[in-house]
N, CA, C and O atoms as CSV, one atom per row, in Angstrom:
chain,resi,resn,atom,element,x,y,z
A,1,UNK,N,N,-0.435,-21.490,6.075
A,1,UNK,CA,C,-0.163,-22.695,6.831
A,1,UNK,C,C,0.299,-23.806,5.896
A,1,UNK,O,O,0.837,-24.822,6.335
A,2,UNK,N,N,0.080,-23.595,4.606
A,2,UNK,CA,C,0.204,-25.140,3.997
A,2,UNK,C,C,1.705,-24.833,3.208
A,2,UNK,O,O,2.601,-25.657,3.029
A,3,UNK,N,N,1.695,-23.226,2.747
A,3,UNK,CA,C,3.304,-23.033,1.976
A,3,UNK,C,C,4.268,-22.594,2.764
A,3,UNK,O,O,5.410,-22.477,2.320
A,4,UNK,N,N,3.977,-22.299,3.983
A,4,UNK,CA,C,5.384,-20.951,4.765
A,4,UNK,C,C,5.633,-20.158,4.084
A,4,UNK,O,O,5.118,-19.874,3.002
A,5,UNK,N,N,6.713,-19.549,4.792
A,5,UNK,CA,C,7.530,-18.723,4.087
A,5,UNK,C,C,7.673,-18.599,2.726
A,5,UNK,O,O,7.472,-17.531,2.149
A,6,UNK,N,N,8.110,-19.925,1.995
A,6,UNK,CA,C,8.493,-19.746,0.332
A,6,UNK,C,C,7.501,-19.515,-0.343
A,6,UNK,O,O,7.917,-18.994,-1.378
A,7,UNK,N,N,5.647,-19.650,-0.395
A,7,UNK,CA,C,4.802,-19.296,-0.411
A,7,UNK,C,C,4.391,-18.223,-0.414
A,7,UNK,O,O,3.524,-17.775,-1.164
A,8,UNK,N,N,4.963,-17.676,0.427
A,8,UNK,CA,C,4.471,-16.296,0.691
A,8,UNK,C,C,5.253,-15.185,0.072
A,8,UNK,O,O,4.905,-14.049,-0.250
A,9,UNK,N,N,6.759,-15.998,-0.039
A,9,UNK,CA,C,7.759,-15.119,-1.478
A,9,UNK,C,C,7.606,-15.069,-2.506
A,9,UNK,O,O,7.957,-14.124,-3.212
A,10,UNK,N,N,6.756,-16.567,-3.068
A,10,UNK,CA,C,6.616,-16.654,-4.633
A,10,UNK,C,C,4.784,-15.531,-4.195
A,10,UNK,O,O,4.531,-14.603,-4.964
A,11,UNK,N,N,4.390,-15.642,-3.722
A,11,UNK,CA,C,2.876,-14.382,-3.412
A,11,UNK,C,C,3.115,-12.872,-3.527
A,11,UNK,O,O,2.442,-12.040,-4.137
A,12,UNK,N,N,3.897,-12.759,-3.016
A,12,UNK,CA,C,4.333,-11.357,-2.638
A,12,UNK,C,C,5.331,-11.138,-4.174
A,12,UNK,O,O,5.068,-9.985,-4.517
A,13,UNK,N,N,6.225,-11.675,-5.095
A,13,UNK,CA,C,6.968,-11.973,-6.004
A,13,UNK,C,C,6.049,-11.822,-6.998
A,13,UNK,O,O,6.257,-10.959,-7.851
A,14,UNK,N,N,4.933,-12.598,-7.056
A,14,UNK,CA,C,3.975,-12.186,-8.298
A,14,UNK,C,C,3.152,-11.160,-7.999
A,14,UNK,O,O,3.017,-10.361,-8.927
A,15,UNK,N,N,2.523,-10.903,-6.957
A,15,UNK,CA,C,1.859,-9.386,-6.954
A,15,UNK,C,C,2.488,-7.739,-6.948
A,15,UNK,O,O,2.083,-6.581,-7.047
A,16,UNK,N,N,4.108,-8.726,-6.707
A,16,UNK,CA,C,4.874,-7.068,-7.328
A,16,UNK,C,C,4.989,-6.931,-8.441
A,16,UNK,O,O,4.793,-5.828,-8.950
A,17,UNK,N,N,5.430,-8.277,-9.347
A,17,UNK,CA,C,5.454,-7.974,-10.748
A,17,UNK,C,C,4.244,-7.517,-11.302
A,17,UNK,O,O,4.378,-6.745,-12.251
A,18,UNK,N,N,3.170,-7.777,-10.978
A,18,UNK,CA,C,2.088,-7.536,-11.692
A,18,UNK,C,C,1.900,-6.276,-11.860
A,18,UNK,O,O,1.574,-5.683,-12.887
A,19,UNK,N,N,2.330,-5.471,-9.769
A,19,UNK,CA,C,1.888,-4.109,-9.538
A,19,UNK,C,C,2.630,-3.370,-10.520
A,19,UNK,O,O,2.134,-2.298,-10.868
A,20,UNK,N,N,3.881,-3.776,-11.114
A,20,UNK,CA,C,4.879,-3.284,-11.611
A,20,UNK,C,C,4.545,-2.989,-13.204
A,20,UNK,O,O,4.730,-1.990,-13.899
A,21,UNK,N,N,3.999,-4.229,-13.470
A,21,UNK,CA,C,3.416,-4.413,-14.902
A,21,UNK,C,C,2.396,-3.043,-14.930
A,21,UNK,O,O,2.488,-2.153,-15.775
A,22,UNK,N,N,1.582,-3.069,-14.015
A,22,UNK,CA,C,0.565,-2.303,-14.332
A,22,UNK,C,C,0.824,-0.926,-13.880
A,22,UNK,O,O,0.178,-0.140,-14.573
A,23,UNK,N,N,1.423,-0.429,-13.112
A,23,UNK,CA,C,2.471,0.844,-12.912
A,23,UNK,C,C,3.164,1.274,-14.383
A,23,UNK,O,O,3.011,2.432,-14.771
A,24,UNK,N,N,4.075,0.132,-15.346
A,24,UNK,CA,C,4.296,0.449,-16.031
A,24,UNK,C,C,3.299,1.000,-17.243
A,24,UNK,O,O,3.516,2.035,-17.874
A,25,UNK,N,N,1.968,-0.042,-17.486
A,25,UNK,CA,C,1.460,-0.054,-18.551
A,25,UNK,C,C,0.720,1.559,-18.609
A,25,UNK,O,O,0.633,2.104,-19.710
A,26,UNK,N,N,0.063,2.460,-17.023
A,26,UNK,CA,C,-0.190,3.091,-17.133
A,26,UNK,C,C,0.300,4.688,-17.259
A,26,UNK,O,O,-0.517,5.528,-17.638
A,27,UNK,N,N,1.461,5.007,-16.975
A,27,UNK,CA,C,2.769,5.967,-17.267
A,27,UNK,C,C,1.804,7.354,-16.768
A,27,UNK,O,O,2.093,8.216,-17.598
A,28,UNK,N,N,1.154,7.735,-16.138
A,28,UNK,CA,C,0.391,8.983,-16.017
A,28,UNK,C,C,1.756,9.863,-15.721
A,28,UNK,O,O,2.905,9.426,-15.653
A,29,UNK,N,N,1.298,11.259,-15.559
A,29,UNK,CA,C,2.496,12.350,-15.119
A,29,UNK,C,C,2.139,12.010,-13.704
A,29,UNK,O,O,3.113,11.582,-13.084
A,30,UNK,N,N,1.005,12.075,-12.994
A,30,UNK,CA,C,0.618,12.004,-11.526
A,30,UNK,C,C,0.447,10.060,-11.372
A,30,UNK,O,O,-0.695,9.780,-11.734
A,31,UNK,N,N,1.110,8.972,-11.025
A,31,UNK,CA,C,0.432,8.222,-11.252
A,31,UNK,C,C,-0.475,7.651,-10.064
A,31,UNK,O,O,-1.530,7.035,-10.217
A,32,UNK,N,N,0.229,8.022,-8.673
A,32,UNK,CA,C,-0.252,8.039,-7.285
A,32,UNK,C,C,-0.526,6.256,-7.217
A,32,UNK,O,O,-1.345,5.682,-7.934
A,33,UNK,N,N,0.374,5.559,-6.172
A,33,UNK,CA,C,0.662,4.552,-6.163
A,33,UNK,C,C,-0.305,3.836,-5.247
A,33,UNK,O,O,-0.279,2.609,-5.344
A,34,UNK,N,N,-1.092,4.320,-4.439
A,34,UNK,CA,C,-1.828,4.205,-2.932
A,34,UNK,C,C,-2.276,3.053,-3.378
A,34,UNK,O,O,-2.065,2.105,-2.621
A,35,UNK,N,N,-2.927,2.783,-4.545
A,35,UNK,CA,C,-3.697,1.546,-4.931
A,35,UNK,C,C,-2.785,0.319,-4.860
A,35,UNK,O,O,-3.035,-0.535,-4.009
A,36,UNK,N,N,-1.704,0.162,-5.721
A,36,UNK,CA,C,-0.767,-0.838,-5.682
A,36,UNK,C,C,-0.056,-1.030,-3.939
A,36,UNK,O,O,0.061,-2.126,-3.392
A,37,UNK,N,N,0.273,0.058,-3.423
A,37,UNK,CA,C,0.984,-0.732,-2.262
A,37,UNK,C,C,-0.339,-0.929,-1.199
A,37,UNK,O,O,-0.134,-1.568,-0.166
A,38,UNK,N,N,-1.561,-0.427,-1.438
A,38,UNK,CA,C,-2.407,-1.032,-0.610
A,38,UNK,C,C,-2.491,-2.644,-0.795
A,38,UNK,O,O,-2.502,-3.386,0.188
A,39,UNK,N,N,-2.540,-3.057,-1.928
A,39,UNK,CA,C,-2.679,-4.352,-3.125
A,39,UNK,C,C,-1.456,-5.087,-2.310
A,39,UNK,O,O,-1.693,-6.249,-1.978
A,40,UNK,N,N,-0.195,-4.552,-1.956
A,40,UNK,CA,C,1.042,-5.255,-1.779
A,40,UNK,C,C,0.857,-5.504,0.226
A,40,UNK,O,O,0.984,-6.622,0.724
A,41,UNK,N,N,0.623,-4.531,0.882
A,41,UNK,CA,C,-0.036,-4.598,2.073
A,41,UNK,C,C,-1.409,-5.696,2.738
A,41,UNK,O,O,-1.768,-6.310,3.743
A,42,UNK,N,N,-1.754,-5.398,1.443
A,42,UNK,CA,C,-3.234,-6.615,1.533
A,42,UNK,C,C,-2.308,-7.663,2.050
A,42,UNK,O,O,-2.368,-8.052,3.217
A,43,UNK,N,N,-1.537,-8.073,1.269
A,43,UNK,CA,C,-1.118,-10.026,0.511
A,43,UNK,C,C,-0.233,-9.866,2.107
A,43,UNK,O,O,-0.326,-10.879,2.799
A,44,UNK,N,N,0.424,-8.941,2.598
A,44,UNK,CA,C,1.497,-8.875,3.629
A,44,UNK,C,C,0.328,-9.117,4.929
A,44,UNK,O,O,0.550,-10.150,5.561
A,45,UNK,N,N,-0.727,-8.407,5.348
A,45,UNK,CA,C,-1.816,-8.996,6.065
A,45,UNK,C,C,-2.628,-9.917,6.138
A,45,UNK,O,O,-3.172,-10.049,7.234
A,46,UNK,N,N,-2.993,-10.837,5.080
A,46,UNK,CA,C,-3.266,-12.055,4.989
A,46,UNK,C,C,-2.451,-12.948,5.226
A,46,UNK,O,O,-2.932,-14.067,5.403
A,47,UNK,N,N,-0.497,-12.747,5.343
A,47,UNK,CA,C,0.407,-13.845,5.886
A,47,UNK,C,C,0.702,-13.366,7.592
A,47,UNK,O,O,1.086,-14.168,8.443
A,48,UNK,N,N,0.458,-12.044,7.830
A,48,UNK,CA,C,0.207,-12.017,9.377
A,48,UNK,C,C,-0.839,-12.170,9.783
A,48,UNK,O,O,-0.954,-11.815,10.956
A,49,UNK,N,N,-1.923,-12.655,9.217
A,49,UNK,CA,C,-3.114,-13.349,9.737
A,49,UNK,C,C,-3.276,-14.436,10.028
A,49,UNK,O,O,-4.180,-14.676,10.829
A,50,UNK,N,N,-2.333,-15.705,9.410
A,50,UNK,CA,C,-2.276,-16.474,9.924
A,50,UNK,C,C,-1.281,-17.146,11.009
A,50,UNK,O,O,-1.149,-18.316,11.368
A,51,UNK,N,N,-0.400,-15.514,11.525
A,51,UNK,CA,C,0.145,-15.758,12.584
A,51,UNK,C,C,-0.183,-15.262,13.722
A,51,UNK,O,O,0.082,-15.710,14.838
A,52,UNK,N,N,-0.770,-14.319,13.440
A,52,UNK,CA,C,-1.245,-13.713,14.686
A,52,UNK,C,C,-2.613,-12.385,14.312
A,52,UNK,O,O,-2.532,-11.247,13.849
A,53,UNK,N,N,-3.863,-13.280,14.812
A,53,UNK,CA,C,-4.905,-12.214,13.836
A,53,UNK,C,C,-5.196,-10.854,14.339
A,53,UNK,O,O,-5.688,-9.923,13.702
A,54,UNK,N,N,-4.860,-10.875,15.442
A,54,UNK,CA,C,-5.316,-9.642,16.538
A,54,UNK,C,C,-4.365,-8.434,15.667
A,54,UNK,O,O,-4.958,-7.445,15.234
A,55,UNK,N,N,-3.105,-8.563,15.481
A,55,UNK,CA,C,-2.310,-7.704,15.573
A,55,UNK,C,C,-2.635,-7.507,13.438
A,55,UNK,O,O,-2.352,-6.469,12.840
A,56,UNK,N,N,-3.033,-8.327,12.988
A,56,UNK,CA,C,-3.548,-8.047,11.654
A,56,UNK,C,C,-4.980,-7.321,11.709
A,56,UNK,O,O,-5.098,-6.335,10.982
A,57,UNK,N,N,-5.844,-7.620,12.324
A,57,UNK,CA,C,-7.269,-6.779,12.325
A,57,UNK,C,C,-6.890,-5.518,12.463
A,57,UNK,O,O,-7.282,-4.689,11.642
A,58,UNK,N,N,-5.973,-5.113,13.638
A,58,UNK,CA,C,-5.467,-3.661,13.896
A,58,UNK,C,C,-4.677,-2.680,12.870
A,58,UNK,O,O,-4.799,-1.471,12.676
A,59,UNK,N,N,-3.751,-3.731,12.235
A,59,UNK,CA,C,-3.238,-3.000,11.375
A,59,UNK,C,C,-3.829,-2.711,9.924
A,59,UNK,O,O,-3.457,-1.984,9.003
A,60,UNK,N,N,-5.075,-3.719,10.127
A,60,UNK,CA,C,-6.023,-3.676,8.796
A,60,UNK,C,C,-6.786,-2.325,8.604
A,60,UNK,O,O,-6.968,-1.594,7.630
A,61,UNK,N,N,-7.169,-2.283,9.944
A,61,UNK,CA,C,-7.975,-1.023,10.630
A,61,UNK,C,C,-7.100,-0.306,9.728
A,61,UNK,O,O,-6.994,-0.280,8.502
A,62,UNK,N,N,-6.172,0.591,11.220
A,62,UNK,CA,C,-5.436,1.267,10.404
A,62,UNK,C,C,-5.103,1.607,8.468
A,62,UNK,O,O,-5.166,2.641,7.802
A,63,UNK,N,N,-4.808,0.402,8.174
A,63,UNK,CA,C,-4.438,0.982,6.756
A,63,UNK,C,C,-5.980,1.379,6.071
A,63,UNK,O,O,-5.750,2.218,5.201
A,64,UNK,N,N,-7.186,1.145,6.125
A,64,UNK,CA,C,-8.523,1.144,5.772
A,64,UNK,C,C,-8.394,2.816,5.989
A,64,UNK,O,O,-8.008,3.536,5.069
A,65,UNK,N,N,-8.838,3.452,7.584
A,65,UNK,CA,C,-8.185,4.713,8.211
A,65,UNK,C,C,-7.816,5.225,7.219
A,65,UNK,O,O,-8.569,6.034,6.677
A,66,UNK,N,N,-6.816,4.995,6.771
A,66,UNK,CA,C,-5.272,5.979,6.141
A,66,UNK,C,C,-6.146,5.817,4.618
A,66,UNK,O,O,-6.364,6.829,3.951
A,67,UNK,N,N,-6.448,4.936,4.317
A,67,UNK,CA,C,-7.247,5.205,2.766
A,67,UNK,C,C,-7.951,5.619,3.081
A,67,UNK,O,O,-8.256,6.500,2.276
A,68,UNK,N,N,-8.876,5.599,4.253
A,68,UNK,CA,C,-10.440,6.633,3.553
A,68,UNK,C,C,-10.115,8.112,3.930
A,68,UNK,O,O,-11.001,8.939,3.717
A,69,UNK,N,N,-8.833,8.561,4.514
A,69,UNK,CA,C,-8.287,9.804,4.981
A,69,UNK,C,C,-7.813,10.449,3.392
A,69,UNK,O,O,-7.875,11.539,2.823
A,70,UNK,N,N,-7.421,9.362,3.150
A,70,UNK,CA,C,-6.482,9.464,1.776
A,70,UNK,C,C,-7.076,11.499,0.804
A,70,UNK,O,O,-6.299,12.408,0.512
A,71,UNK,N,N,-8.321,11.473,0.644
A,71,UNK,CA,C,-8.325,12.451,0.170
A,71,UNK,C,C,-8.312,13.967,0.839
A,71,UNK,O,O,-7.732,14.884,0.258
A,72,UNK,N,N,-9.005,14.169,2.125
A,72,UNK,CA,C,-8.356,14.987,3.382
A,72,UNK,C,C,-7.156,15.505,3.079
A,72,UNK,O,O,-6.874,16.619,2.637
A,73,UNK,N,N,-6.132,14.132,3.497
A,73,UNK,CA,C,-4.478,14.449,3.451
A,73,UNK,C,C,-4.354,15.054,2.064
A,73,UNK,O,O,-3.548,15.984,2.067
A,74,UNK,N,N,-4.781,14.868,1.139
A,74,UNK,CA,C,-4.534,15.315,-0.022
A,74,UNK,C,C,-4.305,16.648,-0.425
A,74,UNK,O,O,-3.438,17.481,-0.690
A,75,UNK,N,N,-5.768,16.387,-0.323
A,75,UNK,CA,C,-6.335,18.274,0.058
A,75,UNK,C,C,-4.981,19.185,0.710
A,75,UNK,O,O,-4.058,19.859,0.252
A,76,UNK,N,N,-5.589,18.664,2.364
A,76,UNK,CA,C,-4.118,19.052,3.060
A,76,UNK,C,C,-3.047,19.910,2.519
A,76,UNK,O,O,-2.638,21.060,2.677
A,77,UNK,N,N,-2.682,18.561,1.607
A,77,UNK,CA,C,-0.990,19.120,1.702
A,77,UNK,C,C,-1.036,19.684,0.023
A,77,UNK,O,O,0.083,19.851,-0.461
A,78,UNK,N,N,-1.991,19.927,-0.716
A,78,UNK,CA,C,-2.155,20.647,-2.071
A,78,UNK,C,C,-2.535,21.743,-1.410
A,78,UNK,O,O,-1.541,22.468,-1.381
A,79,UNK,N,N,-3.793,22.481,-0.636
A,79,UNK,CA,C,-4.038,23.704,0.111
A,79,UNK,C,C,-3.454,24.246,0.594
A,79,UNK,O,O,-3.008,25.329,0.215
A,80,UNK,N,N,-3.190,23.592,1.817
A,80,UNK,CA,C,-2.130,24.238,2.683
A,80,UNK,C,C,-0.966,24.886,2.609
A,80,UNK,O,O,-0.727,26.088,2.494
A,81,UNK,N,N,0.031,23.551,2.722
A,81,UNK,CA,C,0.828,23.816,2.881
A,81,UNK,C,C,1.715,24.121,1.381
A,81,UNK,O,O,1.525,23.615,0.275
A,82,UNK,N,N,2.813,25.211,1.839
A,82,UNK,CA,C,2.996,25.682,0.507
A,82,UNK,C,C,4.591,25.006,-0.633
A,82,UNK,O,O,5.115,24.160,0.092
A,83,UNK,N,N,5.058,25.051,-1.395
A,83,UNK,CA,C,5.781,24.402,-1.989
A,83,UNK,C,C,7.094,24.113,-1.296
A,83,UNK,O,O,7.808,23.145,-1.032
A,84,UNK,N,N,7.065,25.472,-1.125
A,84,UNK,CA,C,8.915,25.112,-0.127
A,84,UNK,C,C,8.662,24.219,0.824
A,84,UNK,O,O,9.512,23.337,0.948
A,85,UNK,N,N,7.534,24.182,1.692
A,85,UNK,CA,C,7.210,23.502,2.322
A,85,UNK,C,C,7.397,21.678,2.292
A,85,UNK,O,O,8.066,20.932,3.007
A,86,UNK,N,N,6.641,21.456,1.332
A,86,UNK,CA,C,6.810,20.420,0.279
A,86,UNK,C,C,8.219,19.745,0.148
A,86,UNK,O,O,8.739,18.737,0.626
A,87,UNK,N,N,8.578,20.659,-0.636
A,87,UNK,CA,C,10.312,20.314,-1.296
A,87,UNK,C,C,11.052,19.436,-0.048
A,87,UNK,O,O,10.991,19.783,1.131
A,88,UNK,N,N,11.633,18.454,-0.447
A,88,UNK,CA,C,12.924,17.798,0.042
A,88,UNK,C,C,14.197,18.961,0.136
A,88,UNK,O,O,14.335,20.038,-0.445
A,89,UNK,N,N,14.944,18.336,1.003
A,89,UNK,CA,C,16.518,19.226,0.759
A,89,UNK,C,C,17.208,18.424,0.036
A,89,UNK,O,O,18.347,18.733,-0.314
């Protein structure tokens, strides 16, 4: 309410660089990003919260959901299903 929009660019502007910084600093072969764009999702639900909270609680839900699924799906799709499967065309 007090910055708008440009507020919420220079917000979203420094928590990518940072995610970016720290994406870089850690270089794993697997580095699995879930943490950072949860981090980038956060800052994006706290500026639809102050437009409309209903439709932010829900989607908060949701992304909470999808992380605590997070290792399930994992499983999932390492067990299961098999490489070709996997593969892009």
């Amino acid at each position: 309410m007090l910055g708008g929009p440009l507020l919420l660019a220079v917000v979203l502007g420094a928590v990518a660089v940072l995610v970016a910084i720290e994406a870089r600093r850690i270089q794993d072969a697997d580095p699995g990003v879930t943490t950072e764009v949860a981090l980038v999702l956060t800052v994006l639900l706290g500026a639809l919260a102050v437009r409309d909270p209903a439709v932010a609680a829900g989607v908060g839900v949701t992304l909470a959901i999808l992380l605590a699924a997070r290792t399930p799906m994992h499983r999932f799709v390492s067990s299961v299903l098999s490489a070709g499967e996997c593969a892009t065309p």
